[in-house]
C-alpha positions in Angstrom: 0.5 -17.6 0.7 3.5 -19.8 2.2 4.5 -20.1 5.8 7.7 -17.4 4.8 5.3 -14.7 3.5 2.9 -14.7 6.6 6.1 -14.2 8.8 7.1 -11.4 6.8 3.8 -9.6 7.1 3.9 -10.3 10.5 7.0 -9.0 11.1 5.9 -5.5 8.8 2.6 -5.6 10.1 4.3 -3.3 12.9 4.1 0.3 12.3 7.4 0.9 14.0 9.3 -1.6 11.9 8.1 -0.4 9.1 9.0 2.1 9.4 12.4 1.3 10.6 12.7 -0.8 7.4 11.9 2.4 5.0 13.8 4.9 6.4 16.7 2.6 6.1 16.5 1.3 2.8 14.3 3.5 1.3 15.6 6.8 2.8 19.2 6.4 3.3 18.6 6.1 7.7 16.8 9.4 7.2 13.9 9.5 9.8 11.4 10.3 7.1 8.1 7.9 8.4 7.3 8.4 11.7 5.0 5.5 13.4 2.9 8.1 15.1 2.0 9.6 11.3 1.9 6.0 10.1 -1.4 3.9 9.7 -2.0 0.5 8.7 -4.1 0.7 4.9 -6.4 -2.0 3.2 -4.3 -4.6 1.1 -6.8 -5.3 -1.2 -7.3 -3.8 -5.0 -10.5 -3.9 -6.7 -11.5 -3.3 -10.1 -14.9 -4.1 -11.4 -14.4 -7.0 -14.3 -10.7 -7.5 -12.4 -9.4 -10.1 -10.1 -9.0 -9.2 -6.6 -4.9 -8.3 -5.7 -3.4 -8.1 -2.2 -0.3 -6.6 -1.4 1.3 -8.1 1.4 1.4 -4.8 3.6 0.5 -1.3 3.4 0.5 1.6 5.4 -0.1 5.0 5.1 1.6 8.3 6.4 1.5 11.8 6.2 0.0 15.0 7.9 -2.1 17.9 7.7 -4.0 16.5 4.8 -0.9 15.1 3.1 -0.2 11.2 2.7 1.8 8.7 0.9 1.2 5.1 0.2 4.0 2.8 0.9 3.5 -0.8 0.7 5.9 -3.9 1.2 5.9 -7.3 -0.9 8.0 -10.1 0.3 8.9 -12.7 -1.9 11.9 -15.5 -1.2 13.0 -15.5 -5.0 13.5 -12.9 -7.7 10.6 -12.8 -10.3 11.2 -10.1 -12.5 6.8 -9.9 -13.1 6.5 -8.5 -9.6 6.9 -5.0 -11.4 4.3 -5.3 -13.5 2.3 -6.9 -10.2 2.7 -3.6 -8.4 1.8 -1.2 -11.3 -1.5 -3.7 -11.8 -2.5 -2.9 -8.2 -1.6 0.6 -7.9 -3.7 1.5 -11.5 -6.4 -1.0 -9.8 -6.3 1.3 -6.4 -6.6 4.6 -8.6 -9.6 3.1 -10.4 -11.3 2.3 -7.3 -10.6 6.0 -5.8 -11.9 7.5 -9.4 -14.9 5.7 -9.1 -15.6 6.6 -5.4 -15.1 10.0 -6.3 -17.3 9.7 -9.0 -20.0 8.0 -6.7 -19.3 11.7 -4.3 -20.0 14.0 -7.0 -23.0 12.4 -8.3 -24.5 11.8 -4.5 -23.8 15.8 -4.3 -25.1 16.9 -8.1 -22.1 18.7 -8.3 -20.3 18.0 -11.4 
C-alpha cells in the first residue's frame, strides 16, 4: 500500500467523513448515513483455497436489525479491473457468512 492510500484510509477511517463523503456523492447531499448508525467493519475477505483481499475501508450502518455494507477504495489512477476486484471480495465476504451460518446450524442440529 503506498504513502497516498494510507492517507486516504486515514482520512475515511472517520465515521463522520464518511459518511459525509457518501451522502454527497453517493446520495445526491441526502443525509442518508448517519455516524451514530455507522460502525467501522473488518476489511478483510477470506475464502478457504483463496487469497486474502482487503478493501481499503468499510463500515457498516443501519438499524433495528437492518444494515448495509458500504466500503471505499482509493486508488490515484483508473484501472478498469477494480470492478472485478470489488465483486471478488464481496462473493468472497458472502462465502465466508454462508459458511458461518452453516457452522450455526450444524452447532444447533437444526437443519
Amino acid at each position: 500500500m503506498g504513502r497516498k492510500d494510507e492517507i486516504l484510509n486515514s482520512y475515511f477511517s472517520d465515521v463522520g467523513r464518511f459518511c459525509d463523503f457518501f451522502n454527497g456523492a453517493v446520495f445526491g447531499g441526502q443525509q442518508m448515513l448517519k455516524p451514530e448508525d455507522t460502525v467501522p467493519r473488518e476489511t478483510v475477505s477470506r475464502t478457504s483455497g483463496a487469497p486474502r483481499r482487503q478493501r481499503d475501508v468499510c463500515m457498516q450502518s443501519g438499524d433495528r436489525g437492518n444494515y448495509a455494507i458500504y466500503a471505499v477504495e482509493n486508488q490515484t489512477a483508473v484501472h478498469y479491473g477494480m470492478v472485478v476486484r470489488i465483486m471478488l471480495m464481496d462473493a468472497m465476504e458472502y462465502d465466508r457468512q454462508l459458511a458461518e451460518r452453516a457452522r450455526i446450524h450444524k452447532r444447533n442440529r437444526d437443519l
